[in-house]
C-alpha positions in Angstrom: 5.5 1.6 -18.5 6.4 -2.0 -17.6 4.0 -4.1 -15.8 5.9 -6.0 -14.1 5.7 -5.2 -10.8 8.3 -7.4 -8.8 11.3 -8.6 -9.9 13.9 -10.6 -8.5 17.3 -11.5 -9.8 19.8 -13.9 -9.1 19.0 -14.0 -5.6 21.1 -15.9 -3.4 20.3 -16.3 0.5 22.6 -18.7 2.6 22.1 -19.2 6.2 25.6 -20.6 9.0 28.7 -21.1 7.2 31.0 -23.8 6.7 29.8 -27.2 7.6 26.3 -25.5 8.8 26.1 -23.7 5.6 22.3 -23.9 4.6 21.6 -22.4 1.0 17.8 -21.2 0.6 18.0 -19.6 -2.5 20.3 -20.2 -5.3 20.6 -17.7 -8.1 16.5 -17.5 -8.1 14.8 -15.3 -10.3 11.2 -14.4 -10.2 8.6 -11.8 -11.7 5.2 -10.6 -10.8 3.0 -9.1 -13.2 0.0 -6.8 -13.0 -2.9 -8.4 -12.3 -1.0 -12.0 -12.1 -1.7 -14.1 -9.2 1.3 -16.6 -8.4 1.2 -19.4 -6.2 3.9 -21.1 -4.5 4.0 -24.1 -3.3 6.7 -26.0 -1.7 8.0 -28.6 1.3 7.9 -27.4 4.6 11.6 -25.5 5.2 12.5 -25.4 1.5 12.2 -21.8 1.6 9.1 -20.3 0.8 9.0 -17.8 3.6 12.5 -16.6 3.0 11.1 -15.9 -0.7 8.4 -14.0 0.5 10.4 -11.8 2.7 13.3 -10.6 0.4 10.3 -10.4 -2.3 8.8 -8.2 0.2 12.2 -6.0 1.0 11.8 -7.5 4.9 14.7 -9.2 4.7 18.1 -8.7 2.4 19.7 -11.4 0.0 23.4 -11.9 -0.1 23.3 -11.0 -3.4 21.0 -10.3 -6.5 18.8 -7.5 -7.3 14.8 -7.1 -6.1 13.2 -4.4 -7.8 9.7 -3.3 -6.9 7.6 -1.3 -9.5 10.9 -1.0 -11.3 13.2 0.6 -8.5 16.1 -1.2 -7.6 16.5 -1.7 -3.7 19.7 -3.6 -3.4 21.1 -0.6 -2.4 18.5 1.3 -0.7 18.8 2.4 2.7 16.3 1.0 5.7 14.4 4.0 5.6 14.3 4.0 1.5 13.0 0.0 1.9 10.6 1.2 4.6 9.1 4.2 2.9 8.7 1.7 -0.6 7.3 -1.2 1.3 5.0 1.1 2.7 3.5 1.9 -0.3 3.5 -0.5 -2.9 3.6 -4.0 -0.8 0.7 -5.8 1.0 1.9 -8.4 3.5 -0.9 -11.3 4.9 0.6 -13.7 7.2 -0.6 -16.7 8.3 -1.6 -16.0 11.3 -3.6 -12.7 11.2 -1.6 -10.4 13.2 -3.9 -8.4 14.4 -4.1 -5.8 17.0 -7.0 -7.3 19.5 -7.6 -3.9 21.4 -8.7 -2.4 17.8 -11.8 -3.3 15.9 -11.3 -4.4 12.4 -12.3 -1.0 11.0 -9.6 0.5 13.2 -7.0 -2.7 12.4 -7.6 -1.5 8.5 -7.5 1.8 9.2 -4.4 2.2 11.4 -1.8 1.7 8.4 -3.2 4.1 6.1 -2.9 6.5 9.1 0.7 6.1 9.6 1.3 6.3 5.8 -0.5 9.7 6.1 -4.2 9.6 5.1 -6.8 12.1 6.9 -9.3 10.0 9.4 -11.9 9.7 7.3 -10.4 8.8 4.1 -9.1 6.1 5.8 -12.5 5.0 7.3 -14.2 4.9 4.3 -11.1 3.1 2.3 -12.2 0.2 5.1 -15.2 0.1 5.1 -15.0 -0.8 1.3 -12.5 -3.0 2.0 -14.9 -4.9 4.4 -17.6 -4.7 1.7 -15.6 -6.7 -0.7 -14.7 -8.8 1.7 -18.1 -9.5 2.4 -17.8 -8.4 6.3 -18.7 -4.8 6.7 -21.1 -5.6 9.5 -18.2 -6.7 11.3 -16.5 -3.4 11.0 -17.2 -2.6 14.8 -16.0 -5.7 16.2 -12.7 -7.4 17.8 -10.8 -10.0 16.7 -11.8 -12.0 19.7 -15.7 -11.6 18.2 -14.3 -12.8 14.7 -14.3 -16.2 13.3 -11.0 -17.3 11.8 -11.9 -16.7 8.6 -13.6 -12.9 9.5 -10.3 -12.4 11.1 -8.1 -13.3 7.9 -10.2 -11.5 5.4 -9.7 -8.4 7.8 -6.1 -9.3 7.6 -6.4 -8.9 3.7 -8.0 -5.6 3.9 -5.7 -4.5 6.0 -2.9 -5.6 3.6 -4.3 -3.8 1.1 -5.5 -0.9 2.6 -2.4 1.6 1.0 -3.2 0.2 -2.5 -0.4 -1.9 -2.9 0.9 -3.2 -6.1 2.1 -6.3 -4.5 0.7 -8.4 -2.4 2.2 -11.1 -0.5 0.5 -13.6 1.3 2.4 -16.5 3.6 0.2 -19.4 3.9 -3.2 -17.3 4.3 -5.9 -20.1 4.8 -2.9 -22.5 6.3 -5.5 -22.7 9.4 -9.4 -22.4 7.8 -11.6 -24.8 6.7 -11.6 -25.7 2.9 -14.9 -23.7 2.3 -13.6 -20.5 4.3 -9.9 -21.1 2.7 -12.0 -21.0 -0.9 -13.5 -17.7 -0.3 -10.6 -16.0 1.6 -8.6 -17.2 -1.4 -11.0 -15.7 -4.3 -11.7 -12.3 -2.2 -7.8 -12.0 -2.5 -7.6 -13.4 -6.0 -10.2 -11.2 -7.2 -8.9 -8.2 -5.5 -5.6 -8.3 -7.0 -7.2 -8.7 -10.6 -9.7 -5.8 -10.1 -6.9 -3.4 -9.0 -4.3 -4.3 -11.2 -2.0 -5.7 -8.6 0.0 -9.0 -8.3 0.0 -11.3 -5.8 2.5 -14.4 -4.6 0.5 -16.2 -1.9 2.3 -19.6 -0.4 0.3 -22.2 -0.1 0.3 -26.1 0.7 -3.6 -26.3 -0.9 -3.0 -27.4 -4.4 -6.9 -27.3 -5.0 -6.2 -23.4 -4.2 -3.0 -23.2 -5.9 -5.2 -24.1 -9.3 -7.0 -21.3 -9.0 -3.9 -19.0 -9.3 -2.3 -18.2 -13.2 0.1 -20.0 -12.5 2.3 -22.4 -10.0 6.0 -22.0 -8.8 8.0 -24.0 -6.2 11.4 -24.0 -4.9 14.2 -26.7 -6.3 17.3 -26.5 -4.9 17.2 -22.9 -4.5 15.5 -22.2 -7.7 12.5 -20.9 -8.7 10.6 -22.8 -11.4 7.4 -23.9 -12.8 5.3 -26.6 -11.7 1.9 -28.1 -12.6 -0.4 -30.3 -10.0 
């Protein structure tokens, strides 16, 4: 069985037309392997959350193939892409997301409902989930009671709450301090190499971006290598 886990092929994504014509990604190819953590860091509207969304099956390329855990999606239906990303992908945004009528136990707990797991299986999933992230005596409270970086880490767990094989993460301590942004960035790291995932997580903090295997950024619509 392969271990690469995301794949994507000469990808192109073009935004207007004509004279307006604004070209994102240029025949870019990228992998993700198990237990690889990839950061990406680029300019501000070079493209990095366009990357992260057709990596993630959100959005669709004009062309090219993305294959997640080896299935081909290029011509998968909404449903098919739905019931996939479901499953196998994690998605962390920037800003959390969260839902602030639900505690964080319930924010985590929520997406393994809808993807079908009994009440309590899905209650104690979270509460691990809290353990590693080092907040399970926060498992009864709001967002609102949460400090931004409580609030992002429950954002992780919730991201990977189905077990994804891929996780990715747009710009996830883009609004923490540098000592919170450390340990929200090694609670995912460390999560994704425990579990045998992979993870892509955009970042503009290149003391972070280190800490990753290894560094891509976007050139002209390309994907390639880069050191700091």
């Amino acid at each position: 069985m392969s271990n690469i886990l995301l794949k994507m092929e000469n990808v192109h994504r073009h935004f207007g037309e004509g004279e307006t014509l604004v070209k994102v990604l240029e025949s870019a190819d990228l992998t993700l392997k198990s237990g690889e953590v990839v950061a990406l860091i680029a300019p501000s509207g070079a493209g990095k959350s366009t990357l992260l969304h057709i990596g993630g099956i959100l959005e669709r390329p004009q062309s090219g193939e993305v294959e997640i855990c080896g299935k081909k999606t290029s011509k998968m239906s909404d449903r098919e892409r739905t019931k996939l990303r479901r499953f196998h992908i994690g998605y962390v945004y920037q800003f959390h997301n969260l839902l602030p009528e639900f505690s964080a136990l319930e924010n985590i707990t929520i997406p393994q409902l809808i993807a079908g797991f009994d009440q309590k299986t899905a209650n104690i999933r979270s509460l691990e989930l809290l353990d590693i992230m080092g907040i399970k005596n926060r498992a009864s409270h709001r967002p609102a009671e949460l400090s931004g970086g409580e609030q992002q880490r429950v954002a992780i767990a919730r991201a990977a709450a189905n077990n994804p094989r891929i996780i990715l993460a747009d710009e996830p301590t883009g609004n923490l301090d540098p000592e919170i942004s450390k340990i929200v960035f090694d609670a995912l790291t460390s999560m994704v190499r425990e579990k045998g995932a992979s993870a892509l997580i955009a970042t503009h903090n290149h003391q972070l971006a280190k800490r990753a295997d290894r560094i891509v950024t976007l050139e002209k619509g390309n994907i390639v290598a880069t050191t700091l």
